[in-house]
C-alpha positions, 0 to 999 in steps of 0.5 A: 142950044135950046129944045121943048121939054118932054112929059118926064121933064115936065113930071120932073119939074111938077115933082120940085115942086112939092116942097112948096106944096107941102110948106102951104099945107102946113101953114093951112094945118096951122091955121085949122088947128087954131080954128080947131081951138077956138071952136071947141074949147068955150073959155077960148073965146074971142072976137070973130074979127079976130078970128077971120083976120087970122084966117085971111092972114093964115091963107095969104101966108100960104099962097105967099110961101106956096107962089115964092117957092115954086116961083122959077118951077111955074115959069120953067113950065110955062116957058117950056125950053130946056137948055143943052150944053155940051160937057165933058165927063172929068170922073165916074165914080160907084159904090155900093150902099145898103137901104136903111131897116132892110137887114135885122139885128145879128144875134150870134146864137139866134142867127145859128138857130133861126136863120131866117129871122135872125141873119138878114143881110141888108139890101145893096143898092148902087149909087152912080155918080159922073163928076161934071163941070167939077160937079158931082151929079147922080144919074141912074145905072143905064146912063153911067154905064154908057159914059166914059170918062173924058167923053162929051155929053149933052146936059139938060138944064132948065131954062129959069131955075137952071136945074139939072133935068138929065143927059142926052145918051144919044149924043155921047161922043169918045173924047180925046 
């Protein structure tokens, strides 16, 4: 079954794309900072055709990654159809995780005396994990809260690049 892409989905593909955005930015980085060279240091100096064959190559580079990258993103939006197939939910799992640099260093002493500075505890964070098709996929809190396992639910996929957009809470229904 097929249906149009919603503004979050389409946020979601723009958001895949930055990958090839940030690569191009760093071919064209590359590129100045040759530039940045040629122009500032005298003994460095070359030929001007030298230096604009670079250039053009330094930019063809760049589209070439940005355009190969994101390639299957450009046509899933153009053709703006997500894909939704029926699965059944085979495992939920859960746990906790702490965000990295929230907490401080223990001192046994320091921590009696100056509690605040010296005994933070570090932030938990839930992760949320529903085990599909033999797939392990993370979803939010809301949508794993509102699954079972063994229940059948509705996945959006891409229609080119085939990647996972999200579930459909709607259309949760009680296995067997």
């Amino acid at each position: 079954m097929r249906s149009r892409l919603n503004e979050l989905d389409k946020k979601f593909i723009r958001h895949q794309m930055r990958a090839g955005r940030m690569l191009a930015a760093f071919i064209f980085f590359a590129g100045g900072f040759y530039n940045v060279f040629y122009f500032a240091i005298p003994s460095f100096q070359i030929s001007n055709r030298y230096i604009l064959i670079v250039d053009v190559m330094v930019v063809l580079l760049g589209v070439f990654t940005w355009n190969r990258i994101n390639r299957k993103y450009r046509l899933d939006l153009e053709a703006d159809v997500k894909i939704v197939k029926k699965a059944k939910v085979q495992k939920k799992e859960s746990f906790t995780s702490y965000e990295s640099g929230s907490g401080s260093l223990y001192i046994p002493i320091l921590g009696d005396l100056f509690p605040k500075l010296f005994n933070l505890k570090m932030k938990p964070t839930g992760r949320y994990y529903l085990i599909i098709n033999n797939t392990r996929m993370r979803f939010d809190e809301a949508s794993y809260n509102s699954v079972k396992e063994g229940d059948e639910v509705e996945v959006y996929y891409t229609s080119v690049s085939d990647i996972r957009i999200g579930i459909d809470q709607n259309s949760i229904s009680v296995g067997n």
